[in-house]
C-alpha positions, 0 to 999 in steps of 0.5 A, spaced: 348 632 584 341 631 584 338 636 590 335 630 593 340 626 595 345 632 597 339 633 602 341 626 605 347 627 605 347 633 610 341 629 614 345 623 614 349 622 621 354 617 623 353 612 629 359 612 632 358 619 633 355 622 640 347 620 640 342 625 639 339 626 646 332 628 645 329 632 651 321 631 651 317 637 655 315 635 662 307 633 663 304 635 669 303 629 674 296 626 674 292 626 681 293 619 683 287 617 686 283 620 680 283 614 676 281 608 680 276 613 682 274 613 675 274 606 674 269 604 679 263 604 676 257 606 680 251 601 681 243 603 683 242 605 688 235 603 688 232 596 685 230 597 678 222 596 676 223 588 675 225 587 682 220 591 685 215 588 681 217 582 683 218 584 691 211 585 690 208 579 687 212 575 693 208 579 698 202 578 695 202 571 695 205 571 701 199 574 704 194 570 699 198 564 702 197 566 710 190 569 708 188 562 706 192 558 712 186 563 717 181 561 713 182 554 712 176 549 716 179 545 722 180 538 719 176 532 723 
Protein backbone atom coordinates (compact mmCIF):
# COMPACT_ATOMS: atom_id res chain seq x y z
CA UNK A 1 0.00 0.00 0.00
CA UNK A 2 1.29 3.29 -1.22
CA UNK A 3 2.85 5.39 2.12
CA UNK A 4 0.50 8.38 1.25
CA UNK A 5 -2.69 6.75 1.13
CA UNK A 6 -2.00 4.57 4.49
CA UNK A 7 -1.52 8.20 5.95
CA UNK A 8 -4.96 9.09 5.08
CA UNK A 9 -6.56 6.39 6.38
CA UNK A 10 -5.21 6.93 9.62
CA UNK A 11 -6.29 10.74 9.23
CA UNK A 12 -9.37 9.81 7.88
CA UNK A 13 -12.17 10.14 10.61
CA UNK A 14 -15.91 9.21 10.36
CA UNK A 15 -18.78 11.83 10.78
CA UNK A 16 -20.71 9.90 12.89
CA UNK A 17 -18.37 9.60 15.43
CA UNK A 18 -18.08 12.42 18.37
CA UNK A 19 -17.23 15.84 16.81
CA UNK A 20 -13.81 17.10 17.49
CA UNK A 21 -14.20 19.97 20.26
CA UNK A 22 -11.49 22.70 19.30
CA UNK A 23 -10.71 24.84 22.30
CA UNK A 24 -9.11 28.33 21.23
CA UNK A 25 -6.90 30.08 23.95
CA UNK A 26 -8.65 33.14 25.54
CA UNK A 27 -7.70 36.60 24.52
CA UNK A 28 -7.34 39.39 27.01
CA UNK A 29 -10.54 41.59 26.80
CA UNK A 30 -9.90 44.54 24.82
CA UNK A 31 -10.94 48.18 26.83
CA UNK A 32 -14.04 49.07 25.53
CA UNK A 33 -13.75 52.67 25.36
CA UNK A 34 -10.60 52.71 23.58
CA UNK A 35 -11.75 52.08 20.38
CA UNK A 36 -14.45 54.95 19.62
CA UNK A 37 -11.74 57.00 20.96
CA UNK A 38 -9.68 56.10 18.22
CA UNK A 39 -12.04 56.31 15.60
CA UNK A 40 -12.61 60.23 16.61
CA UNK A 41 -10.16 61.87 14.41
CA UNK A 42 -9.52 65.16 15.80
CA UNK A 43 -9.70 68.54 13.96
CA UNK A 44 -7.54 71.89 14.02
CA UNK A 45 -7.76 73.51 16.54
CA UNK A 46 -6.79 76.57 14.72
CA UNK A 47 -7.76 78.02 11.43
CA UNK A 48 -5.59 77.04 8.73
CA UNK A 49 -3.59 79.75 6.96
CA UNK A 50 -6.38 80.19 4.12
CA UNK A 51 -8.67 81.09 6.46
CA UNK A 52 -6.90 83.67 8.26
CA UNK A 53 -5.94 85.12 5.09
CA UNK A 54 -9.09 85.39 4.14
CA UNK A 55 -10.46 86.66 8.05
CA UNK A 56 -8.14 89.24 7.33
CA UNK A 57 -9.00 90.49 3.98
CA UNK A 58 -12.59 90.51 5.22
CA UNK A 59 -11.28 92.91 7.73
CA UNK A 60 -9.31 95.05 5.61
CA UNK A 61 -12.13 95.71 3.36
CA UNK A 62 -14.30 96.41 6.15
CA UNK A 63 -12.38 99.01 7.55
CA UNK A 64 -11.49 100.30 3.85
CA UNK A 65 -15.21 100.46 3.48
CA UNK A 66 -15.92 102.47 6.66
CA UNK A 67 -13.10 104.70 6.04
CA UNK A 68 -14.49 105.60 3.00
CA UNK A 69 -18.20 106.12 4.38
CA UNK A 70 -16.13 108.90 6.83
CA UNK A 71 -14.83 110.52 4.18
CA UNK A 72 -17.51 110.95 1.88
CA UNK A 73 -18.70 114.69 1.26
CA UNK A 74 -22.55 115.35 2.40
CA UNK A 75 -24.43 114.89 -0.70
CA UNK A 76 -26.47 118.36 -1.85
Amino acid sequence: MPRALSLFNRLSFNLQESPVKITLPRVAPRNPLVRPCRFRIAGAHSPTGGAQRQRSSRELRREIDRMAVKERPPRR
